[in-house]
Backbone atoms as SQL, in Angstrom:
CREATE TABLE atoms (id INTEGER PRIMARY KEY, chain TEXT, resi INTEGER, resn TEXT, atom TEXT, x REAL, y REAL, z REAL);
INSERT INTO atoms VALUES
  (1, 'A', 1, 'UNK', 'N', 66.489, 107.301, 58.685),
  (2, 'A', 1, 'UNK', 'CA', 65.078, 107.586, 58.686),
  (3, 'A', 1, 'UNK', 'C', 64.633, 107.836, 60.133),
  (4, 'A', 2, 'UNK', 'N', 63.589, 108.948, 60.237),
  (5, 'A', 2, 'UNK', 'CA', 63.605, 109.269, 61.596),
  (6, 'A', 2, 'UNK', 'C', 62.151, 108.560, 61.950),
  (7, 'A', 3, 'UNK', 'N', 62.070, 107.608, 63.169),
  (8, 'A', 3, 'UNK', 'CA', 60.995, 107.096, 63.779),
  (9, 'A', 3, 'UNK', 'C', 59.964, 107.833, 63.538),
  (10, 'A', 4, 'UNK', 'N', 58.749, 107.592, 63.357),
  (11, 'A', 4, 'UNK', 'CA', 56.965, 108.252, 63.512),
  (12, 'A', 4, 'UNK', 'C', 57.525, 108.997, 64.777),
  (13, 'A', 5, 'UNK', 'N', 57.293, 108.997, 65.211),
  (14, 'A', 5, 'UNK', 'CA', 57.713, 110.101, 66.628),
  (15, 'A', 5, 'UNK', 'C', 58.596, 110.949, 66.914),
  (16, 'A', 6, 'UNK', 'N', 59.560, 111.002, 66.339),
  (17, 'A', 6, 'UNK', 'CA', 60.725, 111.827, 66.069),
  (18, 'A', 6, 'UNK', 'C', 61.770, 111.365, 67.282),
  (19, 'A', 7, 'UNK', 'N', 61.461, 110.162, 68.190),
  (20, 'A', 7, 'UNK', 'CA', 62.418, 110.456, 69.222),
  (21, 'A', 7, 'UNK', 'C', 63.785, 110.300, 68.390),
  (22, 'A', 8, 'UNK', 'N', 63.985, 108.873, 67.791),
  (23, 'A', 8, 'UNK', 'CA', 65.454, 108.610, 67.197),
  (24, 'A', 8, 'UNK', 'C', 65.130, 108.526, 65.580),
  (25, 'A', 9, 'UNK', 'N', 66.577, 108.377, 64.747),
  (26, 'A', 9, 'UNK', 'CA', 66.867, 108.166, 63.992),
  (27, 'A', 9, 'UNK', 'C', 67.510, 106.346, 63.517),
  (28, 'A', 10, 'UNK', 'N', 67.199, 106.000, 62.723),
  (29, 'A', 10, 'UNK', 'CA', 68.259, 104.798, 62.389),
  (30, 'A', 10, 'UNK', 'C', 69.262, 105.012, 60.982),
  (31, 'A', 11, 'UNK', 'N', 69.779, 104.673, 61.125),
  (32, 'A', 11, 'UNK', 'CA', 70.968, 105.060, 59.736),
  (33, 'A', 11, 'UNK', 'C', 71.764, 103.217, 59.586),
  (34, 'A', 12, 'UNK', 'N', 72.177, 103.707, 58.456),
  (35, 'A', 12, 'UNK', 'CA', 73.365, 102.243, 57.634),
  (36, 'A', 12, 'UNK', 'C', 74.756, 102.644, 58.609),
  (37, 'A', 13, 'UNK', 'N', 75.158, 101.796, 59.025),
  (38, 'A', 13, 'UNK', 'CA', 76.353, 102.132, 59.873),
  (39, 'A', 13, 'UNK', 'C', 77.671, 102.041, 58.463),
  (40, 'A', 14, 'UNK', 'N', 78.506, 101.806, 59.054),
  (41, 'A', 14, 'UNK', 'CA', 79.707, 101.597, 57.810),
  (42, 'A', 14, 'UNK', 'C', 79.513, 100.314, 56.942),
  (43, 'A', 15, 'UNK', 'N', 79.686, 100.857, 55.667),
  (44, 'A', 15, 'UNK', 'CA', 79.772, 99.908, 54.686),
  (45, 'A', 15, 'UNK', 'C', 80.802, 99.052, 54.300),
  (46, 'A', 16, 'UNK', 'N', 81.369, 98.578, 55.297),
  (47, 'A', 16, 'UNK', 'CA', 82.339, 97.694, 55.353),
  (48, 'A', 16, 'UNK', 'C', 82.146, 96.438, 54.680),
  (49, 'A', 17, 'UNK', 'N', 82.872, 95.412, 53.870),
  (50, 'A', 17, 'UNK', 'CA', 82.764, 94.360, 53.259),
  (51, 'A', 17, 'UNK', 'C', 81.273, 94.283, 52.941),
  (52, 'A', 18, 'UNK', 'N', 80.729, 92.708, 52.917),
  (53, 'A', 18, 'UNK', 'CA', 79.510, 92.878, 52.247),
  (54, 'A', 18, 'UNK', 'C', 78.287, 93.054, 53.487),
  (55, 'A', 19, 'UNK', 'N', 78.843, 93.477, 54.737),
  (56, 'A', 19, 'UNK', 'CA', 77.533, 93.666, 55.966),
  (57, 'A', 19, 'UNK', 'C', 77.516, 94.904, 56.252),
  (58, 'A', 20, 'UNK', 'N', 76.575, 95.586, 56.803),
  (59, 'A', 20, 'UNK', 'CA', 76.672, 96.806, 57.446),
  (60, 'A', 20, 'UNK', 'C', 75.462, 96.334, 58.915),
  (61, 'A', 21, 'UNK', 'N', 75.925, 97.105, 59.867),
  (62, 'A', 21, 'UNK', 'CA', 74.726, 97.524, 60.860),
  (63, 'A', 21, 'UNK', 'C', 73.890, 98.464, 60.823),
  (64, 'A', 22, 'UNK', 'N', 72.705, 98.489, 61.142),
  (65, 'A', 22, 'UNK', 'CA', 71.837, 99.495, 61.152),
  (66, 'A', 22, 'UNK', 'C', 71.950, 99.951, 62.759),
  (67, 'A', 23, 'UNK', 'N', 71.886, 101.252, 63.096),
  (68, 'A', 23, 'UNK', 'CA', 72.144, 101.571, 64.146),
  (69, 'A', 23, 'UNK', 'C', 70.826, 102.820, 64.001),
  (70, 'A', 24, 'UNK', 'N', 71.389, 103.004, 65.562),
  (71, 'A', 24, 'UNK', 'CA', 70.116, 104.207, 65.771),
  (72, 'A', 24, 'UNK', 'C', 70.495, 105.495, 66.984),
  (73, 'A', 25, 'UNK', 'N', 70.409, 106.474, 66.968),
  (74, 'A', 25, 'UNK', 'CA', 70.720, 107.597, 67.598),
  (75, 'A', 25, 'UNK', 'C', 69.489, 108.951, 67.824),
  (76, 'A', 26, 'UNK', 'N', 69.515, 108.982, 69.446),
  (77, 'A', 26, 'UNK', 'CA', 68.461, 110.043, 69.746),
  (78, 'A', 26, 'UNK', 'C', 68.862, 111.649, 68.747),
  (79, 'A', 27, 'UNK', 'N', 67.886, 112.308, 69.490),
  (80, 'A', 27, 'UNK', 'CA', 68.233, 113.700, 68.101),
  (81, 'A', 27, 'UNK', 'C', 69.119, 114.320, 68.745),
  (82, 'A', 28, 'UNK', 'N', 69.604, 114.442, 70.035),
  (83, 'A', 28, 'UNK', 'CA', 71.153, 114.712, 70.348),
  (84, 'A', 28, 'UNK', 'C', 72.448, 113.463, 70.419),
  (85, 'A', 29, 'UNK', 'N', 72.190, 113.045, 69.205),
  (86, 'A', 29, 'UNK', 'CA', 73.545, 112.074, 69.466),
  (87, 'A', 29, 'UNK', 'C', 73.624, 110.899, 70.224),
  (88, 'A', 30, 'UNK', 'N', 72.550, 110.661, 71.278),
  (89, 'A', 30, 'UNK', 'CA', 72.964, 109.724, 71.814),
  (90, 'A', 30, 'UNK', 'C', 72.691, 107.989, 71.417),
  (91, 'A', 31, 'UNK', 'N', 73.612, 107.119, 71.426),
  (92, 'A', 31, 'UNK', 'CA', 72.816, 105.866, 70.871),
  (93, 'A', 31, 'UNK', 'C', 71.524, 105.399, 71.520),
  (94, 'A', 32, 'UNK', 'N', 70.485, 105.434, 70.731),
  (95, 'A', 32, 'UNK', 'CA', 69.316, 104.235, 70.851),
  (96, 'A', 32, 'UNK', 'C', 69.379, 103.127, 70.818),
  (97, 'A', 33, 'UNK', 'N', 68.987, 102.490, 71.851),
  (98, 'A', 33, 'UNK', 'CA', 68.811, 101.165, 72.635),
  (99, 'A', 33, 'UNK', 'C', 68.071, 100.392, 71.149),
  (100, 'A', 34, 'UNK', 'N', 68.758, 99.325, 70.668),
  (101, 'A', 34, 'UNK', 'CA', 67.643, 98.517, 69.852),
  (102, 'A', 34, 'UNK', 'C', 68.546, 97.428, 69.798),
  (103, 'A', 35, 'UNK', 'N', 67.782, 96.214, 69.253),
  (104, 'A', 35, 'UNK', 'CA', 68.348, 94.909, 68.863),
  (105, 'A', 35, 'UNK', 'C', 69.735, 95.272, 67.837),
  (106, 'A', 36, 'UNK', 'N', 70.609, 94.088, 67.844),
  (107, 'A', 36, 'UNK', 'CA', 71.703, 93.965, 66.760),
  (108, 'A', 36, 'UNK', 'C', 71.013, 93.659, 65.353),
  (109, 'A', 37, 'UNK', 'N', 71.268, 94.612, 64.396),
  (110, 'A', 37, 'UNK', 'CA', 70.500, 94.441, 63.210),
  (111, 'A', 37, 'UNK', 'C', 71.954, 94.464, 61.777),
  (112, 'A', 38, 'UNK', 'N', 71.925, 93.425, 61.523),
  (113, 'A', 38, 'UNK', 'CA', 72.801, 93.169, 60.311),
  (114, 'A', 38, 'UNK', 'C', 72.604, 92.936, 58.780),
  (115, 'A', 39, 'UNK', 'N', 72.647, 93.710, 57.963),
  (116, 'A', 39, 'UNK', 'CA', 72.053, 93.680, 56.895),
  (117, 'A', 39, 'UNK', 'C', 73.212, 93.532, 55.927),
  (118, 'A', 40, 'UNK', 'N', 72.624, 92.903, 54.681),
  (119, 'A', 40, 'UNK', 'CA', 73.877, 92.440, 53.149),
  (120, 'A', 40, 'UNK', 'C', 73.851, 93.912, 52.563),
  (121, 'A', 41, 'UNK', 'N', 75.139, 94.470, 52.044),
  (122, 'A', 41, 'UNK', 'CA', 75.535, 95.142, 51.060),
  (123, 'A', 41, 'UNK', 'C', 73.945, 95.172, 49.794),
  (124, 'A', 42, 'UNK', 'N', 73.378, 96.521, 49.879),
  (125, 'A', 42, 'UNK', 'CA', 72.507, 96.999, 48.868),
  (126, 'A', 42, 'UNK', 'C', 71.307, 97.074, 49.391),
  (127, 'A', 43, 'UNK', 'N', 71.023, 96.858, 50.733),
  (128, 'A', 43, 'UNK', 'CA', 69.578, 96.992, 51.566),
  (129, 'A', 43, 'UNK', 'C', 70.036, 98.163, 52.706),
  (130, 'A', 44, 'UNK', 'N', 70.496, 99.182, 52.104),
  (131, 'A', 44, 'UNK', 'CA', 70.306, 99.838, 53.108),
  (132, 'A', 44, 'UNK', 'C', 69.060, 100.889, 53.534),
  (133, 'A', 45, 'UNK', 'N', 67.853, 100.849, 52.525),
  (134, 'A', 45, 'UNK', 'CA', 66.893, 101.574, 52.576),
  (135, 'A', 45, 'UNK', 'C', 66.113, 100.485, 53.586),
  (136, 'A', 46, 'UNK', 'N', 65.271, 101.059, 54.857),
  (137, 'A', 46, 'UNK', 'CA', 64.418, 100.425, 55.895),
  (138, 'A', 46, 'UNK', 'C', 63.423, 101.464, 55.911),
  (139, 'A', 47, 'UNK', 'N', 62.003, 101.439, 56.490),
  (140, 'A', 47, 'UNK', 'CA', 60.731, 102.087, 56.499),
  (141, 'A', 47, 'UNK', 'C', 60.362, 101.908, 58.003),
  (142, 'A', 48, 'UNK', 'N', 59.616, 102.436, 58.820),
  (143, 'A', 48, 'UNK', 'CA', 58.952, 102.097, 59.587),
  (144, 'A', 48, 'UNK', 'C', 58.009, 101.684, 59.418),
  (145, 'A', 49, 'UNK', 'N', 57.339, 100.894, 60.314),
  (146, 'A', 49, 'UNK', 'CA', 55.345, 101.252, 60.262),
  (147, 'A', 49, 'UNK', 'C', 55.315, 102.113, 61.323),
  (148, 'A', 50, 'UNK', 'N', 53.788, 102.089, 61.184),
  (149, 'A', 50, 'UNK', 'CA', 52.975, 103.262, 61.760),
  (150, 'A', 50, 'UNK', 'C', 53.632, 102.670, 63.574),
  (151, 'A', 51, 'UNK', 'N', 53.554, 103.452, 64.537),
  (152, 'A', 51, 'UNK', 'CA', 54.218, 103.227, 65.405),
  (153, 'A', 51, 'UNK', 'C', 55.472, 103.215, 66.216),
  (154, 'A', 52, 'UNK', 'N', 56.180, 102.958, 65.324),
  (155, 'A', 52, 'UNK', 'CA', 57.535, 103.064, 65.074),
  (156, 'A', 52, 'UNK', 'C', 58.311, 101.917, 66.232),
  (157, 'A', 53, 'UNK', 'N', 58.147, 100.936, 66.286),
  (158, 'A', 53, 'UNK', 'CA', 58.286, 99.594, 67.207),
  (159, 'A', 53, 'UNK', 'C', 58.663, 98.433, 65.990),
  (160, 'A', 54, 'UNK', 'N', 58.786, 98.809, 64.433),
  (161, 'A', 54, 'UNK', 'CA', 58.948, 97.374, 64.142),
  (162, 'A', 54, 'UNK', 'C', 59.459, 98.450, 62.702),
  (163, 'A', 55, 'UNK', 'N', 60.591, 98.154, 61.784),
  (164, 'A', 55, 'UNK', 'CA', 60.754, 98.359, 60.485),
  (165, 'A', 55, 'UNK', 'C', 60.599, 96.774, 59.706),
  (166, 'A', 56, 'UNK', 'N', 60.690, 97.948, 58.238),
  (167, 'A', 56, 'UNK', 'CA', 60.567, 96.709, 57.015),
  (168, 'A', 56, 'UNK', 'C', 62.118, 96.565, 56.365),
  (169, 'A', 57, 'UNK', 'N', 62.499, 95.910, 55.920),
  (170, 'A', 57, 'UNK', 'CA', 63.990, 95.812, 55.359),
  (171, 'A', 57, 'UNK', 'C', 64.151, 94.748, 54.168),
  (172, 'A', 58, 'UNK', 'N', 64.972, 94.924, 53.122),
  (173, 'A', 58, 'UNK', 'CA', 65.299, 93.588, 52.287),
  (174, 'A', 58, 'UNK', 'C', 66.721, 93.748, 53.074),
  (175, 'A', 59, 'UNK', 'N', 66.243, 91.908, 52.482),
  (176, 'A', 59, 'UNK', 'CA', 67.073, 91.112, 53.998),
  (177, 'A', 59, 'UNK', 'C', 67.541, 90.365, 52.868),
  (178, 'A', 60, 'UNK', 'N', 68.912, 89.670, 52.534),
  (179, 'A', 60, 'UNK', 'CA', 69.365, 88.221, 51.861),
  (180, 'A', 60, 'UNK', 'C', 70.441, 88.476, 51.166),
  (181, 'A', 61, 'UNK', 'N', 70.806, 88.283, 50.268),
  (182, 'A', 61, 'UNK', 'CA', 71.556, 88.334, 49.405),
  (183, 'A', 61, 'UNK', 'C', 71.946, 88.851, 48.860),
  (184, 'A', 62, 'UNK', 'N', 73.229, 89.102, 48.181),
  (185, 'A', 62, 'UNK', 'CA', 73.328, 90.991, 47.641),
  (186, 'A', 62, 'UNK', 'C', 72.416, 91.042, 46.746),
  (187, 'A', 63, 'UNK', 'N', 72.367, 90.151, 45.979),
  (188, 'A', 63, 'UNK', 'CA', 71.709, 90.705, 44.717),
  (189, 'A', 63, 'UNK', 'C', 70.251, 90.185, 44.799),
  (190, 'A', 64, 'UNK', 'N', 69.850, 89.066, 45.691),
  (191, 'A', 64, 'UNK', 'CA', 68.459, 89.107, 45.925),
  (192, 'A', 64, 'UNK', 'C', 67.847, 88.962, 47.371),
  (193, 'A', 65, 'UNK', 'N', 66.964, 89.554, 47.390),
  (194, 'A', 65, 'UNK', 'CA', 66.386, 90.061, 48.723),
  (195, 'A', 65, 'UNK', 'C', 64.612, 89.751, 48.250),
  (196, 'A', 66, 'UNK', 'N', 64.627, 89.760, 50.049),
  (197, 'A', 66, 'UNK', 'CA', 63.153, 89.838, 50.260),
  (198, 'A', 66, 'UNK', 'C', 62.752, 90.899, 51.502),
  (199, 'A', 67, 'UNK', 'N', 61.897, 91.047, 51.755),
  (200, 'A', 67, 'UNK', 'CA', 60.940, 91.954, 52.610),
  (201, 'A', 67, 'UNK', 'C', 61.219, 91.263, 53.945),
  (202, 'A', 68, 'UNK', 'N', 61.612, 92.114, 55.241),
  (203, 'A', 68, 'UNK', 'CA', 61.256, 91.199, 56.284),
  (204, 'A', 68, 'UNK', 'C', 61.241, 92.329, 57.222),
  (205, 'A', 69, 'UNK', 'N', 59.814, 92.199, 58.115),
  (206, 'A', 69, 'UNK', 'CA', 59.828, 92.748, 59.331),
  (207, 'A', 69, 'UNK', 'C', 60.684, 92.278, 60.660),
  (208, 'A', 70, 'UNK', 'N', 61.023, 93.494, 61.231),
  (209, 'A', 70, 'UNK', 'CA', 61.823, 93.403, 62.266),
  (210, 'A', 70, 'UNK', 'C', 61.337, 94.416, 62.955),
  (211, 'A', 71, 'UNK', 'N', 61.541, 93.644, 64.490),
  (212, 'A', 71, 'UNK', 'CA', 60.253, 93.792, 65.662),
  (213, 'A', 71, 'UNK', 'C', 61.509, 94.765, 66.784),
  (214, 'A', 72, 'UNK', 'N', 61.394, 96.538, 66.869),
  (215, 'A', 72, 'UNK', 'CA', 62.565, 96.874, 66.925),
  (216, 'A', 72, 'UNK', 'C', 62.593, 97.004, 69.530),
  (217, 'A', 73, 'UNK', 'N', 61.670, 96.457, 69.187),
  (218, 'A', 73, 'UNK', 'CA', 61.659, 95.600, 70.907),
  (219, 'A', 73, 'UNK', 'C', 62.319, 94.621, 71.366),
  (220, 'A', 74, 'UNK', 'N', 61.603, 93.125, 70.312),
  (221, 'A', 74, 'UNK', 'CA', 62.397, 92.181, 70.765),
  (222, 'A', 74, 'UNK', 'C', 63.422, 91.505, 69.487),
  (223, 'A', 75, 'UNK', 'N', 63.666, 92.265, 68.324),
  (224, 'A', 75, 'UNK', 'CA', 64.509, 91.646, 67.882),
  (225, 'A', 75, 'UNK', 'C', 64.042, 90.759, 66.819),
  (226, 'A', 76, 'UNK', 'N', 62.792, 90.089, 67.172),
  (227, 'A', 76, 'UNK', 'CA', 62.543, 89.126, 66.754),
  (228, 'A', 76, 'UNK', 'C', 62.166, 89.841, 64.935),
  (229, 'A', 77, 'UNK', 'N', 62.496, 88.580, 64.091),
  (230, 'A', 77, 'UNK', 'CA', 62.514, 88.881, 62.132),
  (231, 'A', 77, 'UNK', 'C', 61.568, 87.620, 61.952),
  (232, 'A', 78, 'UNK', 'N', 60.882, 88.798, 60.624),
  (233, 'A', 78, 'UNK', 'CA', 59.631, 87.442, 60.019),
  (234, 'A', 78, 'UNK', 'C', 59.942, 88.121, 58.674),
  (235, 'A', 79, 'UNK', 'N', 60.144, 86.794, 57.780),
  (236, 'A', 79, 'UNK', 'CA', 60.378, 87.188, 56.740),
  (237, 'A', 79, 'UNK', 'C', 58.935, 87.380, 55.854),
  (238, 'A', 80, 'UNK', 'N', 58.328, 88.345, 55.042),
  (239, 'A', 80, 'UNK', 'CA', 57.278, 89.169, 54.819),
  (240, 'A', 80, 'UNK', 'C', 57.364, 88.477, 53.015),
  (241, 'A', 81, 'UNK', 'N', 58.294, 88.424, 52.428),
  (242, 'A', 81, 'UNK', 'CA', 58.217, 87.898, 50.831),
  (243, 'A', 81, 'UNK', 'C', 58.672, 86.500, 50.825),
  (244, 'A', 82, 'UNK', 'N', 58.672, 85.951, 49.449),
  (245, 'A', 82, 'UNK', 'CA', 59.691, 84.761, 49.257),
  (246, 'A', 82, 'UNK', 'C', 59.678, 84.875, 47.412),
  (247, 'A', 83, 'UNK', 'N', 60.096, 86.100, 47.064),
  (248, 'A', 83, 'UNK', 'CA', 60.738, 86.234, 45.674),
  (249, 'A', 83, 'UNK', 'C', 61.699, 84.791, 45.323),
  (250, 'A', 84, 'UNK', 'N', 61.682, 85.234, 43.791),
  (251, 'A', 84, 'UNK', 'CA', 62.470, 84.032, 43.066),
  (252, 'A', 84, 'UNK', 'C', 63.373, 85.240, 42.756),
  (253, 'A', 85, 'UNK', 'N', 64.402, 84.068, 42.328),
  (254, 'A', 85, 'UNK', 'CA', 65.977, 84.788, 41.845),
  (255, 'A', 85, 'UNK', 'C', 65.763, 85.726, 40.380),
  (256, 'A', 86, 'UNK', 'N', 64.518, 85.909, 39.850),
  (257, 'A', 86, 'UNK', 'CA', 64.674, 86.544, 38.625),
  (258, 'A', 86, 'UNK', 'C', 64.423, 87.602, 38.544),
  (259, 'A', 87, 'UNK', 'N', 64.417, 88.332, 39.982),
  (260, 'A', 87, 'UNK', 'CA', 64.307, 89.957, 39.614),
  (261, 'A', 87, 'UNK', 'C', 65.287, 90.420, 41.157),
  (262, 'A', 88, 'UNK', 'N', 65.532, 91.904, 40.690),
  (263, 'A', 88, 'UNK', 'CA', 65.912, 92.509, 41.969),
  (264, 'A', 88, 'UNK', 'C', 65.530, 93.940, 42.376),
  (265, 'A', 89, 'UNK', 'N', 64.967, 93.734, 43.368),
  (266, 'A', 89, 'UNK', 'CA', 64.340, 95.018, 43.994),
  (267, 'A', 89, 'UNK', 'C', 65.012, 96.100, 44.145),
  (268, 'A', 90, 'UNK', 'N', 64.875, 97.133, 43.715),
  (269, 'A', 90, 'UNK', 'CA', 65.575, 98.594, 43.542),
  (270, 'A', 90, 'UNK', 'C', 64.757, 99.777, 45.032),
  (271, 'A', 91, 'UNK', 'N', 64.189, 100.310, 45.157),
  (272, 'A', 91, 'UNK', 'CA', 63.532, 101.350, 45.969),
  (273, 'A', 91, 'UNK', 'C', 62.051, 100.531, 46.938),
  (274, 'A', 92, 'UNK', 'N', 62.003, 101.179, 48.170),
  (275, 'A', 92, 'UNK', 'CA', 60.402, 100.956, 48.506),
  (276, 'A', 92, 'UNK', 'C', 60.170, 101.869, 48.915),
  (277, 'A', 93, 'UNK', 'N', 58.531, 101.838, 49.693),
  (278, 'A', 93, 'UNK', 'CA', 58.254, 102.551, 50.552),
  (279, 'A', 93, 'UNK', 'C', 56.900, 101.356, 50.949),
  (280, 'A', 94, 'UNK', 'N', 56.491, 102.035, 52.503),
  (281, 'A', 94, 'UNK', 'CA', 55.665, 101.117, 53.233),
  (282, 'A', 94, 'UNK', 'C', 54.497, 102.344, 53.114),
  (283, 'A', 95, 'UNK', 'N', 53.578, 101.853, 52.876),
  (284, 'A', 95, 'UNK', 'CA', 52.334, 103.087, 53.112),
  (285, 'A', 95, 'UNK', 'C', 52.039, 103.688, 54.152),
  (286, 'A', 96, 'UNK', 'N', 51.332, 104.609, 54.684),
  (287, 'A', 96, 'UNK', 'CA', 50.951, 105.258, 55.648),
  (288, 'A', 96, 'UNK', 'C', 50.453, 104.544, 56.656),
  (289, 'A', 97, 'UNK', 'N', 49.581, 103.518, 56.345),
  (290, 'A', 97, 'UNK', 'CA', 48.926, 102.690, 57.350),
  (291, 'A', 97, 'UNK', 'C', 49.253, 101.545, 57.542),
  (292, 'A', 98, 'UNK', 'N', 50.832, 101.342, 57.050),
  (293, 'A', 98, 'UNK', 'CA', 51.824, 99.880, 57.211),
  (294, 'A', 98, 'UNK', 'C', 51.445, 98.566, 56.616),
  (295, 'A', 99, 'UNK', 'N', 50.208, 98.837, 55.555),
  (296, 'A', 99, 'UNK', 'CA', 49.603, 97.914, 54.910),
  (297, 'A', 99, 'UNK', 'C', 49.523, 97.002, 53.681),
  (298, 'A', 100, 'UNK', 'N', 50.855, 98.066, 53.063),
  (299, 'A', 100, 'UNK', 'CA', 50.869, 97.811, 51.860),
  (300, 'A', 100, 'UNK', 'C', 52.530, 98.064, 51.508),
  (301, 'A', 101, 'UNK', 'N', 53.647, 97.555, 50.527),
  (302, 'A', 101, 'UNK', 'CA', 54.800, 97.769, 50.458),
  (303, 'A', 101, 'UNK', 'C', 55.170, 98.143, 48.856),
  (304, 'A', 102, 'UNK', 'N', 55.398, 99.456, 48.827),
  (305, 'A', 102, 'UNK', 'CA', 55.506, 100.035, 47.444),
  (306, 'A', 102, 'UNK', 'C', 57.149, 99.821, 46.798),
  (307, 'A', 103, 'UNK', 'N', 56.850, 99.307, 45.665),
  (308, 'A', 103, 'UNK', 'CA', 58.752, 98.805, 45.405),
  (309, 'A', 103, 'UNK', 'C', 58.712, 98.411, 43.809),
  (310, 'A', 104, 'UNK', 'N', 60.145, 98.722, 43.249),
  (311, 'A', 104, 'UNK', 'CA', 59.986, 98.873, 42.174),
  (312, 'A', 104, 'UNK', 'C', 61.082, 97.553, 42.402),
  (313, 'A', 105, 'UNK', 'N', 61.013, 97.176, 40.867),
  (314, 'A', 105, 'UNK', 'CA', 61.755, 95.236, 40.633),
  (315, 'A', 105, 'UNK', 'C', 62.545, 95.480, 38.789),
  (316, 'A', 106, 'UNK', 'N', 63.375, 94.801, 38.992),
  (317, 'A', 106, 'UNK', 'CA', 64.251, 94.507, 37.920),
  (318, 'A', 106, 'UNK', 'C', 64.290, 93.550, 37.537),
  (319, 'A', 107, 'UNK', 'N', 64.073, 93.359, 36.338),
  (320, 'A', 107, 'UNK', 'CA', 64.003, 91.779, 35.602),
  (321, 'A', 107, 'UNK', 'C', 65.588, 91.059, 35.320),
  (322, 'A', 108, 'UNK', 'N', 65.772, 90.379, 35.513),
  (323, 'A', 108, 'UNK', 'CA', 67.538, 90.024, 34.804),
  (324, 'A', 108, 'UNK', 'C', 66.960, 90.089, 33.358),
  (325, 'A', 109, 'UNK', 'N', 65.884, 89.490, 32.847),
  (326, 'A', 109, 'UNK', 'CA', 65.938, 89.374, 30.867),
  (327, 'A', 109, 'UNK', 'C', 65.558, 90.361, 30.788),
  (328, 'A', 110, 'UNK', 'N', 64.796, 91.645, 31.119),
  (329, 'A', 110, 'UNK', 'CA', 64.200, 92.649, 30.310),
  (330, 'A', 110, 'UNK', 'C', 65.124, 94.076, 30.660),
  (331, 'A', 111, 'UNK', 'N', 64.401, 94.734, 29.404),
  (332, 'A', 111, 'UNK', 'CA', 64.810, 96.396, 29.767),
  (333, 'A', 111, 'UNK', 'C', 63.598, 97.173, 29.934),
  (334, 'A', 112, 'UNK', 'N', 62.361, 96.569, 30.209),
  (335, 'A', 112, 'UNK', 'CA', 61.675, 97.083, 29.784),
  (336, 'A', 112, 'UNK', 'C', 60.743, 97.327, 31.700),
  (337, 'A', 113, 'UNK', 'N', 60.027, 98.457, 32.262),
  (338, 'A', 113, 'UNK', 'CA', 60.058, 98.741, 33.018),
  (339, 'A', 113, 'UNK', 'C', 57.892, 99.125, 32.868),
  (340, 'A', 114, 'UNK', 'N', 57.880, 97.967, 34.315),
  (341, 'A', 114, 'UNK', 'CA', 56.164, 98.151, 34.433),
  (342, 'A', 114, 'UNK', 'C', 55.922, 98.363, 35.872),
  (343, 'A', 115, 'UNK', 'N', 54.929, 99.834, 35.912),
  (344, 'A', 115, 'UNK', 'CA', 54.744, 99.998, 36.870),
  (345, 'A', 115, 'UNK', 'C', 52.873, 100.083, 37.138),
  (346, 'A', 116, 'UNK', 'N', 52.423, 99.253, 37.745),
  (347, 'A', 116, 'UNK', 'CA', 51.195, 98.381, 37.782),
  (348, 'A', 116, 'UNK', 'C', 50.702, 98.997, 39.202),
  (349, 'A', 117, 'UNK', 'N', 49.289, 99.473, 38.725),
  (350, 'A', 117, 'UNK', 'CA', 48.650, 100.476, 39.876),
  (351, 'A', 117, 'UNK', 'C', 47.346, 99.442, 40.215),
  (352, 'A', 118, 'UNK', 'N', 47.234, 99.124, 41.294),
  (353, 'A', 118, 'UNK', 'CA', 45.690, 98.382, 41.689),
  (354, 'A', 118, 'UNK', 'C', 45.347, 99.488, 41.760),
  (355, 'A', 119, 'UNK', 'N', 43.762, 99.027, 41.333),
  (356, 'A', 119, 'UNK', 'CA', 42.514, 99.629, 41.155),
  (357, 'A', 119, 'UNK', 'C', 42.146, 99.614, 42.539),
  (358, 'A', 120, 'UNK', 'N', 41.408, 100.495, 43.257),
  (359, 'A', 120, 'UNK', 'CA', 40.841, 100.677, 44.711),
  (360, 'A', 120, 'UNK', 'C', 39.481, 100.522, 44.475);
């Protein structure tokens, strides 16, 4: 995904066992300077916010995750959810104005699929 600004890119590095790195590269190739970022097997989708100084990521477990910002200056992670083990998050997206986190969830008991719009 390429930063709000276009300087760099970040990508899933190799999917080796159950970790991968997220890494990052200017638009000629060269590596971008950022914190060590290590993520579990099945989070490899990340968002920016507006700015492009901090992404969103599911962070935890293969099969369950939560939301956590990561501050792409100092490194520093705040974890943003605290889901229970009975669903697992499939796709997001972060809104335009970094305010809101759009994501679809899987039930372990159901087949049945709800997608729930707040009213503005």
């Amino acid at each position: 995904m390429w930063s709000p600004d276009g300087r760099f890119l970040v990508y899933a590095g190799a999917d080796v066992g159950p970790i991968f790195r997220v890494r990052a590269v200017t638009e000629d190739g060269t590596p971008h300077e950022q914190p060590d970022l290590v993520l579990s097997r099945g989070a490899s989708r990340f968002c920016f916010l507006p700015g492009g100084t901090a992404l969103v990521v599911l962070k935890g477990e293969f099969q369950y995750k939560n939301f956590w910002l990561i501050d792409l200056k100092t490194g520093n992670q705040r974890q943003l959810t605290n889901f229970g083990r009975e669903f697992t998050i499939g796709d997001f997206d972060v809104s335009p104005d970094g305010r809101e986190i759009v994501f679809d969830r899987l039930k372990e008991n159901a087949d049945i699929v709800l997608i729930e719009q707040v009213a503005r």
